[in-house]
Backbone as JSON Lines, residues from 0, in Angstrom:
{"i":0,"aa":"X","n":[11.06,-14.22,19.41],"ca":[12.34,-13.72,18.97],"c":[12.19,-12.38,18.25]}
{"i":1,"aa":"X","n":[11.16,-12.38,17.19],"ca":[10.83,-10.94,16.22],"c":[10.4,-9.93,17.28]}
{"i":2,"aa":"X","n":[10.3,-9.95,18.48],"ca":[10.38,-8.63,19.66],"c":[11.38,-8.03,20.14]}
{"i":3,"aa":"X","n":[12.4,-9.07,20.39],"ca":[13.34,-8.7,21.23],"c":[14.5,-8.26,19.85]}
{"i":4,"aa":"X","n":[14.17,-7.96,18.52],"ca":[14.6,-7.36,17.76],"c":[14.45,-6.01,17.74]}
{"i":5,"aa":"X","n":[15.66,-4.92,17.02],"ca":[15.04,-3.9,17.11],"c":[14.43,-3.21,15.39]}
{"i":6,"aa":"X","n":[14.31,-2.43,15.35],"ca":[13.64,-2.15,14.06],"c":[14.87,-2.0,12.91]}
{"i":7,"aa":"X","n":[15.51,-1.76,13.51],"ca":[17.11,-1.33,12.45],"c":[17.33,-2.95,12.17]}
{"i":8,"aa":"X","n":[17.21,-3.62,13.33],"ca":[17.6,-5.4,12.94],"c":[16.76,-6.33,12.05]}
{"i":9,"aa":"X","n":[15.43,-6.18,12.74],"ca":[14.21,-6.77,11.4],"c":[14.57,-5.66,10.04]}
{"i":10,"aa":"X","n":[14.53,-4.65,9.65],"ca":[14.83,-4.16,8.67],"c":[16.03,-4.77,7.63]}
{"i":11,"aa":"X","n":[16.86,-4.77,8.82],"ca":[18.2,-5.53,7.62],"c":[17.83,-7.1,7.53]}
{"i":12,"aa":"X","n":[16.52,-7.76,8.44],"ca":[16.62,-9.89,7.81],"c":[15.88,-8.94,7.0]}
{"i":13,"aa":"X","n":[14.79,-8.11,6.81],"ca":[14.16,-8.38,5.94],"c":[14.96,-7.87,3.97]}
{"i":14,"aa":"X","n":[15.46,-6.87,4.37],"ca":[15.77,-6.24,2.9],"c":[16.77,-7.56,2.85]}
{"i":15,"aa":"X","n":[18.14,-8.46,3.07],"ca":[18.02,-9.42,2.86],"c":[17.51,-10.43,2.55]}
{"i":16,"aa":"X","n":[16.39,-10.57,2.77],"ca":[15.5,-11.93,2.41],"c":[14.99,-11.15,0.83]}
{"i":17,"aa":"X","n":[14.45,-10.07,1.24],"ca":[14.06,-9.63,-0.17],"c":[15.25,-9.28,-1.37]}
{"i":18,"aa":"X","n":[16.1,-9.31,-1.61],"ca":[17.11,-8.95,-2.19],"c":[17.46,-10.79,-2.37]}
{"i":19,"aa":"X","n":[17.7,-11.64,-1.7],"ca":[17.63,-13.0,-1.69],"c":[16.47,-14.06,-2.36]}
{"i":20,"aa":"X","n":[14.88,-13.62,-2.44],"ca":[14.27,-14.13,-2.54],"c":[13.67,-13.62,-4.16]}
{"i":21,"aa":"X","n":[13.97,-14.69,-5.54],"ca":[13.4,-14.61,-6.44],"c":[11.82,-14.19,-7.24]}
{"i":22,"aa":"X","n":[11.0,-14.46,-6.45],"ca":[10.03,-14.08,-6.65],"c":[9.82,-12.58,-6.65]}
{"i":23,"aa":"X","n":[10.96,-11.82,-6.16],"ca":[10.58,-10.32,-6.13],"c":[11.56,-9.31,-6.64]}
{"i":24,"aa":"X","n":[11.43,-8.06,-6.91],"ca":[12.6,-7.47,-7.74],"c":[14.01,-7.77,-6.14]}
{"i":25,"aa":"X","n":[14.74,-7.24,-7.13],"ca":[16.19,-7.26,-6.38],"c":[16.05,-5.99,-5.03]}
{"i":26,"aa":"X","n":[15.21,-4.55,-5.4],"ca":[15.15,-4.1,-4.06],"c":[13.86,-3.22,-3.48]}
{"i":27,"aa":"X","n":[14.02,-2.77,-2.29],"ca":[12.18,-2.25,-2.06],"c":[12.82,-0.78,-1.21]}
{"i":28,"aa":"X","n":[11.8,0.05,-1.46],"ca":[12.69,1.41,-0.65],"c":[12.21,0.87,0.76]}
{"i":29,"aa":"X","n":[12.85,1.65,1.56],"ca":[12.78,1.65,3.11],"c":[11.45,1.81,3.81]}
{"i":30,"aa":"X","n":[11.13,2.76,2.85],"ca":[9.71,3.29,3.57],"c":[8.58,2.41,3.09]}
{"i":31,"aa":"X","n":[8.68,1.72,2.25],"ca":[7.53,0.4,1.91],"c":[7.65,-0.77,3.36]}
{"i":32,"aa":"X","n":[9.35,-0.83,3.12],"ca":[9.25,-1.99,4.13],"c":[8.75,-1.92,5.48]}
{"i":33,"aa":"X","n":[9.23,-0.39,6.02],"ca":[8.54,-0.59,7.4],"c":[6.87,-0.21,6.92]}
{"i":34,"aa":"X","n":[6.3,0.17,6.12],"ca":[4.68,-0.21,6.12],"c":[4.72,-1.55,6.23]}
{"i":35,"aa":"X","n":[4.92,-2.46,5.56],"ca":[4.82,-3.62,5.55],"c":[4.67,-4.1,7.01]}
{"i":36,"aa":"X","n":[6.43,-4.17,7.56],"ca":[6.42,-4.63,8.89],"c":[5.43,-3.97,10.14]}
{"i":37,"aa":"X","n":[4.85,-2.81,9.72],"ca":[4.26,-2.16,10.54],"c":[2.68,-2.48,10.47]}
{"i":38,"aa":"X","n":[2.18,-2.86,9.47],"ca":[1.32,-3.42,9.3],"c":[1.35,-4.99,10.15]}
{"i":39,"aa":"X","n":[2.04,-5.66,10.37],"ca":[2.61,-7.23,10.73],"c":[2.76,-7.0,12.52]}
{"i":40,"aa":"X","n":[2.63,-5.75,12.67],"ca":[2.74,-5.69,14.32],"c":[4.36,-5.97,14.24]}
{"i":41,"aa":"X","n":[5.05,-5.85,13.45],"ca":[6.48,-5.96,14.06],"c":[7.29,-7.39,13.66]}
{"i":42,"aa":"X","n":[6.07,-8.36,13.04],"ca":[6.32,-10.04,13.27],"c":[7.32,-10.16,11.22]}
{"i":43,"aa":"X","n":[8.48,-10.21,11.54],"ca":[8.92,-10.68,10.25],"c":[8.44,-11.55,9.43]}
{"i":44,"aa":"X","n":[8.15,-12.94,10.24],"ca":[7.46,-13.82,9.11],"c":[6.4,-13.48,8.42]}
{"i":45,"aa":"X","n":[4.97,-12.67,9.42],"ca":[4.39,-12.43,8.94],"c":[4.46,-11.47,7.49]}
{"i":46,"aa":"X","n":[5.3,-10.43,7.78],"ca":[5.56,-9.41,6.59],"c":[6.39,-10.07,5.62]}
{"i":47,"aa":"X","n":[6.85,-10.58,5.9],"ca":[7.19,-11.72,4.52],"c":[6.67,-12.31,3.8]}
{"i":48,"aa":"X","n":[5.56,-13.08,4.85],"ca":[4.27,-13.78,3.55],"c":[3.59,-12.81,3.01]}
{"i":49,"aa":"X","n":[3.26,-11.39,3.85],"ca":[2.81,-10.01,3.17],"c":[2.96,-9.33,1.82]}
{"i":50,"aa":"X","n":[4.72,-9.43,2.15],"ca":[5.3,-8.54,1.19],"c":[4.94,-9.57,-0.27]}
{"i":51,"aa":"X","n":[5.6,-10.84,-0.24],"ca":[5.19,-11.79,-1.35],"c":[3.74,-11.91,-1.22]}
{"i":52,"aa":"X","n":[2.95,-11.85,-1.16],"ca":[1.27,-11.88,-1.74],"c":[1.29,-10.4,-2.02]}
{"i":53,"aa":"X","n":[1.57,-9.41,-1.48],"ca":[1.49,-7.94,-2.43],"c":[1.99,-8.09,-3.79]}
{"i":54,"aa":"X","n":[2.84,-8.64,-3.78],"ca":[3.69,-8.37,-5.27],"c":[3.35,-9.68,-6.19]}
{"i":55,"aa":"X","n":[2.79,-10.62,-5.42],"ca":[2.01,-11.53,-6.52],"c":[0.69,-10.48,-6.84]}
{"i":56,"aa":"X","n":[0.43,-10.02,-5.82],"ca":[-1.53,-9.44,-6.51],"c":[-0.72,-8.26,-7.23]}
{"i":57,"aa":"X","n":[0.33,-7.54,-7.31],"ca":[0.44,-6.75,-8.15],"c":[1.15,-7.27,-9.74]}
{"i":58,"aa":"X","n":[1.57,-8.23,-9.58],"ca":[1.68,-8.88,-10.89],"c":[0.77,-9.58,-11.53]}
{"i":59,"aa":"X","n":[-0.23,-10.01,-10.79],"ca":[-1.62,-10.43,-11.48],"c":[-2.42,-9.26,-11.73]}
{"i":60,"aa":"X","n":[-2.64,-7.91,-11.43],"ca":[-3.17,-6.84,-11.88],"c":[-3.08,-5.48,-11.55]}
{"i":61,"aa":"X","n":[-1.77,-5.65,-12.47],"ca":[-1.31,-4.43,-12.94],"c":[-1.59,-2.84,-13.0]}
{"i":62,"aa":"X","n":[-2.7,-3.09,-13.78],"ca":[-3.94,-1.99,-14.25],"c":[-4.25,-1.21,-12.89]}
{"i":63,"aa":"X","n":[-4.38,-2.34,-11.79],"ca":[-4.78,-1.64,-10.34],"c":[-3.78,-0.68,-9.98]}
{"i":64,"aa":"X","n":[-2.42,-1.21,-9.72],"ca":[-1.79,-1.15,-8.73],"c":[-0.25,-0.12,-9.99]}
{"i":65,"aa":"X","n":[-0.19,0.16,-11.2],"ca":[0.38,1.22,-12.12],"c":[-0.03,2.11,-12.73]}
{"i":66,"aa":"X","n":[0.59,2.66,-13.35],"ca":[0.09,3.48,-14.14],"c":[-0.96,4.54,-13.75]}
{"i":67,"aa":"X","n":[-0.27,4.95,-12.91],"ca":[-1.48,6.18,-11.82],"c":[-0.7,7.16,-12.09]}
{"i":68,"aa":"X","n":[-0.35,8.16,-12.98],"ca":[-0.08,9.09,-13.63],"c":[-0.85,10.04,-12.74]}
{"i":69,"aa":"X","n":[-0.97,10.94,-12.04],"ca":[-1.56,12.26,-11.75],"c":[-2.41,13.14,-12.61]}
{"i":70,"aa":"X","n":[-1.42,13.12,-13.0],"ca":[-2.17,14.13,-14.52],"c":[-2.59,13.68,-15.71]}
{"i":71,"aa":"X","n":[-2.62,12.42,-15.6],"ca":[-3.17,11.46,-17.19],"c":[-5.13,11.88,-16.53]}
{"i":72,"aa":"X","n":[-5.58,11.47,-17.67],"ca":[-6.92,11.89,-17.74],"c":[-7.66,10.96,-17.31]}
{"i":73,"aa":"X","n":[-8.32,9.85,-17.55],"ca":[-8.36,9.31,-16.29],"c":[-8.28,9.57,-15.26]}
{"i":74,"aa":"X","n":[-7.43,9.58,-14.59],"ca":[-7.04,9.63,-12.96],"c":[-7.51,10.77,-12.56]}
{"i":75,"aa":"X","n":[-7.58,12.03,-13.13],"ca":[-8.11,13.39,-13.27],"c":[-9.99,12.99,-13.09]}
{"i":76,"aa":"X","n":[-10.63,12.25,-14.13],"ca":[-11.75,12.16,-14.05],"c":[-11.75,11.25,-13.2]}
{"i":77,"aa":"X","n":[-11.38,10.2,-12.46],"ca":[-11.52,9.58,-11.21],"c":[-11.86,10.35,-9.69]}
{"i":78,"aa":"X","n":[-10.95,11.69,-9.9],"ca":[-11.23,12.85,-8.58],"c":[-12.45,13.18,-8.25]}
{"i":79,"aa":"X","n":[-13.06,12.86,-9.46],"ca":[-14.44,13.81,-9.24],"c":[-15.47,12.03,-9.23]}
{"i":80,"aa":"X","n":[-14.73,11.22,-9.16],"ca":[-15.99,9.52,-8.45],"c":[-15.91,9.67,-7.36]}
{"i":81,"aa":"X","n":[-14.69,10.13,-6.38],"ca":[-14.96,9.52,-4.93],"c":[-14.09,10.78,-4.3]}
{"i":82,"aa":"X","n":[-14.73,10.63,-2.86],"ca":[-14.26,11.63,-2.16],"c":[-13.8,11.3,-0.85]}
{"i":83,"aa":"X","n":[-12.82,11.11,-0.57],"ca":[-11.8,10.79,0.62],"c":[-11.73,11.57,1.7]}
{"i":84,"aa":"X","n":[-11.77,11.2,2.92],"ca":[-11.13,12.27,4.11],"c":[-10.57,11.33,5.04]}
{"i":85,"aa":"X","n":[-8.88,11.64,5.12],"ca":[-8.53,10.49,6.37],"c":[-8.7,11.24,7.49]}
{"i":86,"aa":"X","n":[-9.43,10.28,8.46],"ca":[-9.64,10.84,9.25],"c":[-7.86,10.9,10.77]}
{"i":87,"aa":"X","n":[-7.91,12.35,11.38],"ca":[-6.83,12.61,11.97],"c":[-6.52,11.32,13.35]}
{"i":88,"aa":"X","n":[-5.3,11.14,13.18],"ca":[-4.46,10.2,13.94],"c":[-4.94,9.17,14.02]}
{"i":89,"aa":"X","n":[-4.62,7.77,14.71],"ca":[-4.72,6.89,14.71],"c":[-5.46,5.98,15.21]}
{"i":90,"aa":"X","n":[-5.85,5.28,15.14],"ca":[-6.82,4.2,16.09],"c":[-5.68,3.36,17.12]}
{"i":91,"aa":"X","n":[-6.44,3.04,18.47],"ca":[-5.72,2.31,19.2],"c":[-4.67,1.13,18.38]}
{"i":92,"aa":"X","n":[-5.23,0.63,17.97],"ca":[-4.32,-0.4,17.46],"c":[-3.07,-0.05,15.77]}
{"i":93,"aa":"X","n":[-3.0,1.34,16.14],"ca":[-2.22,2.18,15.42],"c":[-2.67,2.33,14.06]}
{"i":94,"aa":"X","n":[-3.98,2.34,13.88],"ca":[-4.48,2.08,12.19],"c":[-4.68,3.28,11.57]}
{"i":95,"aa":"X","n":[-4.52,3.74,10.56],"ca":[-5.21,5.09,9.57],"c":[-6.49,4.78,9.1]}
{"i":96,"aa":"X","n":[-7.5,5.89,9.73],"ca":[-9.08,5.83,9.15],"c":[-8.88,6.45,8.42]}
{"i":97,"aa":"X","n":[-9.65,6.1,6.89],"ca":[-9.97,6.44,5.32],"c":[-11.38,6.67,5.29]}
{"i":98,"aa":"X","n":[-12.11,7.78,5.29],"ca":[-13.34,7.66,4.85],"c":[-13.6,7.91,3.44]}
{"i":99,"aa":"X","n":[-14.68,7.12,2.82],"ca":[-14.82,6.93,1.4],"c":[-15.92,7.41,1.13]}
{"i":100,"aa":"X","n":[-16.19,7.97,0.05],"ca":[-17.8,7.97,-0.07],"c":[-17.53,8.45,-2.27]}
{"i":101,"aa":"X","n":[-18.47,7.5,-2.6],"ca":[-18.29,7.36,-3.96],"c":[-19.87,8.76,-3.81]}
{"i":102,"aa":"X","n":[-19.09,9.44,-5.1],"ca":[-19.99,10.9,-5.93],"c":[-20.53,10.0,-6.92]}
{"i":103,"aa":"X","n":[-19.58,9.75,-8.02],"ca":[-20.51,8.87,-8.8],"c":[-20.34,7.46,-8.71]}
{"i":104,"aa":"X","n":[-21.92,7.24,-9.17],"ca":[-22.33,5.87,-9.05],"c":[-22.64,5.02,-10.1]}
{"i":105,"aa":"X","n":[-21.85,5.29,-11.22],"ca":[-22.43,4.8,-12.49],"c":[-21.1,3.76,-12.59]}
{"i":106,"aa":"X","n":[-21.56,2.21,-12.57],"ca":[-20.43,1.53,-12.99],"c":[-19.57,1.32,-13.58]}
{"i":107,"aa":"X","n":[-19.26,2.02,-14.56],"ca":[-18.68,2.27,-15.71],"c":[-17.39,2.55,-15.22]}
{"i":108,"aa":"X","n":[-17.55,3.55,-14.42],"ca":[-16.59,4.77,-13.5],"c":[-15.85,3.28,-12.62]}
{"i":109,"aa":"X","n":[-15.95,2.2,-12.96],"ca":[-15.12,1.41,-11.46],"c":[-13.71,1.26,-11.32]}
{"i":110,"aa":"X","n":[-12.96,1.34,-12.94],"ca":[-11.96,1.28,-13.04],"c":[-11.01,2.91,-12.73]}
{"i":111,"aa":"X","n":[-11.88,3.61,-12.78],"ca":[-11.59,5.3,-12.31],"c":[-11.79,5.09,-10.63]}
{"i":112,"aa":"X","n":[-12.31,4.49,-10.32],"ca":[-12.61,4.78,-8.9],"c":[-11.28,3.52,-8.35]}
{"i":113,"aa":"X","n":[-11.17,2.7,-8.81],"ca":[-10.09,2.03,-8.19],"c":[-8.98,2.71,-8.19]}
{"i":114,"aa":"X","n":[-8.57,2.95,-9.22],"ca":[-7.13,3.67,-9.73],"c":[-7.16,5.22,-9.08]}
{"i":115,"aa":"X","n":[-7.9,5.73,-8.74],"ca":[-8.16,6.62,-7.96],"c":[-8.37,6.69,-6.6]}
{"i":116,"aa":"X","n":[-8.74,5.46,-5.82],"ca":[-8.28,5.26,-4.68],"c":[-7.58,4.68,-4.28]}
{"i":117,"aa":"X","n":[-6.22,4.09,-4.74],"ca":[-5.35,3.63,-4.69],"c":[-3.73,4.38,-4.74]}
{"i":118,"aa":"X","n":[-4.47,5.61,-5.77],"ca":[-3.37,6.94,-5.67],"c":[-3.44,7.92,-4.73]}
{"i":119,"aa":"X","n":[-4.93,8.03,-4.02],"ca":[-5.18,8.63,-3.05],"c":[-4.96,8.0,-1.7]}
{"i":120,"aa":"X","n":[-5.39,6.86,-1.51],"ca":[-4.74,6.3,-0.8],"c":[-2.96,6.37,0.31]}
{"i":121,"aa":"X","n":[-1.8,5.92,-1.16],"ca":[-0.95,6.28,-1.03],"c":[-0.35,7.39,-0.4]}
{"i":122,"aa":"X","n":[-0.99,8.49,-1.06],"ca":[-0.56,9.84,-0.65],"c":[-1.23,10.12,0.62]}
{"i":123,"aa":"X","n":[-2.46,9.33,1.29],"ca":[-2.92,9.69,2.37],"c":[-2.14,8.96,3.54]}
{"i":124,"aa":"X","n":[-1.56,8.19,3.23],"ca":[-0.48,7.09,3.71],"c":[1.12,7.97,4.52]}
{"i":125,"aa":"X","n":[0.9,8.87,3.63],"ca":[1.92,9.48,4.09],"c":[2.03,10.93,4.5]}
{"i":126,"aa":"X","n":[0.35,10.91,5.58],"ca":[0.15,12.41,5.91],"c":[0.6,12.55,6.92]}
């Protein structure tokens, strides 16, 4: 059935269900949801159990997934742990390659290097 939908149609069960379903704020921008569903191959249920386990792991840790300020210091000294290059267009099965490679290696730096690839990430998300 979630095929012979079109994307404008899964879009509206889903921001319904989410706007309906307690466990999550009241709304999600547009452009999260189709990552979501796009990630799911298209399958609603699946991006549903998605979307709710994202926002449980982001309410169990926080620290990861906020407070990524750009210009807070931290996040500044995180630029210089790891060094990113997505690599151009897509993989057959429509995926974005991220190459990673950590500069520094001193553990200390792990909470800089998360929070730093997680903001980089994002923004590579939407090249």
């Amino acid at each position: 059935m979630n095929c012979e939908l079109s994307l404008k149609e899964k879009l509206n069960i889903l921001r319904i269900w989410f706007r309906e379903n307690p466990k999550l704020p009241e709304e999600i921008d547009t452009t999260y949801l189709k990552r979501f569903l796009k990630c799911m191959k298209g399958d609603v249920e699946k991006t549903k159990k998605l979307i709710e386990h994202n926002y449980y792991l982001r309410s169990k840790s926080p620290a990861i997934f906020f407070d990524r300020d750009p210009n807070e210091e931290v996040t500044k000294k995180s630029y210089f742990a790891v060094e990113m290059v997505p690599l151009p267009g897509l993989t057959p099965e429509k995926y974005k390659v991220l190459c990673f490679r950590l500069v520094n290696k001193n553990p200390r730096t792990l909470e800089d290097i998360f929070n730093h690839f997680y903001s980089r990430n994002s923004i590579a998300q939407n090249l």
